[in-house]
N, C-alpha and C positions, 0 to 999 in steps of 0.2 A: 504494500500500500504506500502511498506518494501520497506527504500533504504538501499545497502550494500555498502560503499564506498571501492572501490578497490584503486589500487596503484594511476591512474591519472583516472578514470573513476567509474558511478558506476552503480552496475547493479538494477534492478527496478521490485520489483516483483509483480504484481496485479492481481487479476481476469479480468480487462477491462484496458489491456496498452495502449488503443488508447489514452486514457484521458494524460498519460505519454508522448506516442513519440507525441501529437497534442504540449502538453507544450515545448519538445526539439524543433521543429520547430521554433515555437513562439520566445522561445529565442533566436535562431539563424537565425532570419530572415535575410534573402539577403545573408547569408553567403554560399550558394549554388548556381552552376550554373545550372545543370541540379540532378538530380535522377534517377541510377538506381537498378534494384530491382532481386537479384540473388534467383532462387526458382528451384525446383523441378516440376516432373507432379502431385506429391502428394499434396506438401502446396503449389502448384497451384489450385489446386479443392476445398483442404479442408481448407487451414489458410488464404490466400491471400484474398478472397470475403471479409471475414468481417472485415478485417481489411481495406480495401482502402476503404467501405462502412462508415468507421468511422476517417478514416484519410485522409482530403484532399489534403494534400503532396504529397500524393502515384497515384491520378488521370491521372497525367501527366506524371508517372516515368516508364519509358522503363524497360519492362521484360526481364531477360535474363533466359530462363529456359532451364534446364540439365537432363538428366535420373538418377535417385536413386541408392542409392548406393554406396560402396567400393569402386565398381570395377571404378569407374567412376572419383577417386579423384586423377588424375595423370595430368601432366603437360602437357600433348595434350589437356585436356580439358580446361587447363589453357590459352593456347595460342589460343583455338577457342574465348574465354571469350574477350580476351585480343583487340584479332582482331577486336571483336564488338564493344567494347568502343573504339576503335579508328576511325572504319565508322560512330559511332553516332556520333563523335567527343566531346567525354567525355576528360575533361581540367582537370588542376590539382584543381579545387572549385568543380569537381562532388563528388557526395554523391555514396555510393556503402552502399545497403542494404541487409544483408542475412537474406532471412527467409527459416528457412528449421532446420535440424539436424547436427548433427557432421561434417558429411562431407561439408556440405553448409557451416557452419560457418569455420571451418579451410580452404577451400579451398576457399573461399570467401573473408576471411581478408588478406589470401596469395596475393590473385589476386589483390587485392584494396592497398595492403602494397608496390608491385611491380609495381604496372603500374604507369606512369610516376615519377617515385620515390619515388611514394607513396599517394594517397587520401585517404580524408576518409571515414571512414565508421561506420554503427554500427549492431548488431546482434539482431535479435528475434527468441531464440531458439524455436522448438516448439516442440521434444521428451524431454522426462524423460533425456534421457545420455545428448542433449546438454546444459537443462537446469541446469542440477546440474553438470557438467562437464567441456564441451566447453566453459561456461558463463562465466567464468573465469580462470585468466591464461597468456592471448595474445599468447598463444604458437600456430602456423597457419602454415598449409601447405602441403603436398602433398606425395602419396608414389610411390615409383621408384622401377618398377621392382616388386612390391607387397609389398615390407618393406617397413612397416609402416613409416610415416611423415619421408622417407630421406630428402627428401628438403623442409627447412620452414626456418623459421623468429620467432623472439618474437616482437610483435606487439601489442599495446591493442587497442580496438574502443573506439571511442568518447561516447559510451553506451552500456549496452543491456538490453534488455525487457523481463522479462522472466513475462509471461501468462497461471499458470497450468490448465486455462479453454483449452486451444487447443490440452490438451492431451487427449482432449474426441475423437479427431479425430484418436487418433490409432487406429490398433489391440493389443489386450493385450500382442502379443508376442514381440512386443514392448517397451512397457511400462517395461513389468520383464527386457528387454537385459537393459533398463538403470538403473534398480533398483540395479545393480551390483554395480555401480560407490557409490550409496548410503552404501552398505552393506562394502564397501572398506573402504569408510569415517569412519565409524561408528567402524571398524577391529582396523585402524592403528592411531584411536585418540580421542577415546569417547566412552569410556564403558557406559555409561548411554544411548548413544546413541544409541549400538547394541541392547539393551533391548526394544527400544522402534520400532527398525528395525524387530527384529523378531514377534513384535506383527501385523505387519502390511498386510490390508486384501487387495488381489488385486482387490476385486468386487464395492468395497469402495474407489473410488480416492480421494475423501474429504481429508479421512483422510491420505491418500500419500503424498498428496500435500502439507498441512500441515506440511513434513518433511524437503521439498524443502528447506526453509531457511536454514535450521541448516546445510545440507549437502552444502548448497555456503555459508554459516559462515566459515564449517571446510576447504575447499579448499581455499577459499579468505586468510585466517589465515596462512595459509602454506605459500602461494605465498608471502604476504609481506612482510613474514621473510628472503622468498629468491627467487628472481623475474627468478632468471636464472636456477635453478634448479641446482648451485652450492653443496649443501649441503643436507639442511630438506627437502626440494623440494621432490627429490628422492623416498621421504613417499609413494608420490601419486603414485608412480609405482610399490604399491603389488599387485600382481596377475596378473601385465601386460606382464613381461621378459618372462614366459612360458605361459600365455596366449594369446599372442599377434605374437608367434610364430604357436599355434594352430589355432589360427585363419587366419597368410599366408597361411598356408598349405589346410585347407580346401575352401579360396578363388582361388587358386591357381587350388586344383584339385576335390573339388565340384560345378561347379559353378551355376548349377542347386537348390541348396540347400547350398549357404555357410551358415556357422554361424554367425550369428549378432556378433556385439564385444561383450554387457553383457556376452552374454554363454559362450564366447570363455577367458572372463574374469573372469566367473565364476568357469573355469575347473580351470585356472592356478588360483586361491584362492587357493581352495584346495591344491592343487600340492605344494604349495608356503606356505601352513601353514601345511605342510608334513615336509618342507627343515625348516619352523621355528622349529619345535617339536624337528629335530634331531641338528640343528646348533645355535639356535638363543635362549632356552630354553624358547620356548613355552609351556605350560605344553600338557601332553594326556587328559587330559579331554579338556583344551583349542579347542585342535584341533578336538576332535571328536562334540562338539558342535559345530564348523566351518561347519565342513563337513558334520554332521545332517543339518546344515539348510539350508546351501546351494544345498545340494539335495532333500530335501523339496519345493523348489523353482524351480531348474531348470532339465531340463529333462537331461537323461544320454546320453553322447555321444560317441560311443564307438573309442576308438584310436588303431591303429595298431601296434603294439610292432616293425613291422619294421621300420615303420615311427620317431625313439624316435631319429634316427641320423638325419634324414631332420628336426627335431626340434633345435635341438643343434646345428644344422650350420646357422639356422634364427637367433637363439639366441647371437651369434656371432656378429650378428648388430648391439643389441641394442645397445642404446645412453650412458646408463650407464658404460657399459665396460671400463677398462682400461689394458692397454699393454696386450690385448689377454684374459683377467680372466673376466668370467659371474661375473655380478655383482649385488645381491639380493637387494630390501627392504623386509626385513623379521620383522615379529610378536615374541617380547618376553613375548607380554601379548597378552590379546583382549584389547586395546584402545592403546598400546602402538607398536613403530616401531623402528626398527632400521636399515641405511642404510651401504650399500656397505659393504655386506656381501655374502661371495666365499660358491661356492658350487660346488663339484666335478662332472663331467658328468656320475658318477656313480649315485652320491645320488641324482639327477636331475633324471635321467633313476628311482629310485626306487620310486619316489614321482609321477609319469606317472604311474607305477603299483599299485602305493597306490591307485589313482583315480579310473583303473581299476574294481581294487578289490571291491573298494566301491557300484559297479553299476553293480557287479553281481547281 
């Protein structure tokens, strides 16, 4: 077992967390009135059984389950959530448990952050992206309209569990969309790191998991430097600004097939270590190694040259912006980063063709 201490919490990582969250318990006895338990129809099926089998906290504690997905993390679901814990008559000593992925755990600590001014709560991620991702941070909340987490909180839990036996419950296409978050880590702060990212076989979770530490070493590392994403923060949003704009657009108007966030993280990689090569002095081989591997891993997704101006007005949103100007974490090396760096809606438009180009 690995503990990682975060800023006021810390997160816990084992093949058998029950032996973990049984001891959180222990120590916190009577400090709870009730428990309950925010899940999916997924880690309904598949996470939930073995763990209440092994923790008997969880025997007593009220399901709240929600359908999967994106599309699902928006503030109607919040206030269905909300309205439950007020007919259980959850107090401000109830416990709020997320088990599930990304959206579970930001939209979960949201809920538990806000209801009655706040209970608490703690996380058990159980995808690849929330455990090396969501698991740290406190950053919690919700998207409005499809743009991503407009309304949140910075909040931390009282813990979280992270368990890489419960990623045997994916499908693999899964597993690859969080392997992104790893490949990011490994981009903007650990070159020794990227070397052991691209050895890594996805048939073989052992030795994935395995990597798990190092990638909530490099995230935890970031955050305590800077808890509010004032400054170094920022690092962790390479390949988010244009990736996370590809990704509204295809939830938006594939909803049959959106792309998971990894992919839609993985296009804006690329695109984003394009805008480093010409602005941020990335070298060319830098970037062509980027972009070889990362298409190695993820499949090609074709983007519509008309679509480059509904990219650039999502982009408009992010969080990073200031008085109107996109604002980059861009690569001057592999392991190194640098924030809030401009980039014309031209050379943005040519770094969307560069993708292109690559996936002919």
């Amino acid at each position: 077992m690995a503990e990682i201490k975060a800023s006021s919490y810390s997160v816990f990582v084992s093949k058998d967390i029950s032996k973990e969250i049984n001891t959180f318990f222990k120590v916190n006895k009577n400090m709870f009135s009730k428990v309950f338990i925010l899940v999916d129809e997924n880690t309904l099926k598949h996470c939930y059984p073995q763990l209440v089998a092994n923790i008997p906290a969880f025997v007593d504690a009220e399901i709240i389950e929600i359908e999967s997905g994106e599309e699902n993390k928006n503030i109607e679901v919040c206030v269905q959530i909300w309205s439950t814990l007020s007919e259980y008559s959850a107090d401000r000593k109830s416990l709020f448990v997320n088990i599930g992925g990304g959206v579970i755990s930001d939209m979960g600590g949201f809920i538990a952050s806000t209801f009655k001014r706040g209970i608490s709560f703690f996380n058990i991620p159980t995808t690849l992206l929330s455990q090396v991702d969501a698991s740290v941070g406190g950053k919690l909340g919700v998207d409005l309209n499809h743009l991503k987490n407009e309304i949140g909180v910075f909040n931390n839990p009282l813990a979280v569990f992270v368990d890489p036996s419960l990623l045997s419950t994916l499908e693999k296409r899964q597993v690859i969309s969080g392997f992104a978050e790893m490949v990011k880590h490994a981009l903007i702060a650990d070159a020794a790191y990227w070397k052991k990212i691209k050895q890594v076989d996805f048939n073989d979770l052992a030795k994935l998991t395995i990597l798990i530490d190092t990638s909530i070493n490099i995230k935890n590392k970031v955050v305590l430097a800077d808890p509010f994403e004032k400054n170094v923060r920022k690092i962790l949003n390479f390949g988010h600004t244009i990736g996370h704009a590809i990704e509204t657009h295809f939830l938006d108007n594939d909803k049959q097939a959106p792309l998971l966030h990894g992919e839609a993280i993985a296009i804006g990689m690329i695109c984003e270590a394009y805008l480093s090569n010409k602005v941020s002095g990335l070298s060319s081989k830098d970037l062509k190694e980027i972009t070889d591997f990362i298409l190695s891993v993820y499949k090609p997704v074709k983007i519509k040259e008309s679509n480059y101006n509904t990219f650039l007005e999502l982009m408009q949103h992010d969080k990073k912006n200031e008085k109107g100007k996109i604002n980059f974490s861009l690569l001057s090396a592999i392991g190194k980063c640098e924030i809030n760096v401009g980039a014309t809606a031209q050379q943005i438009k040519e770094s969307l063709n560069y993708y292109s180009q690559q996936i002919k």
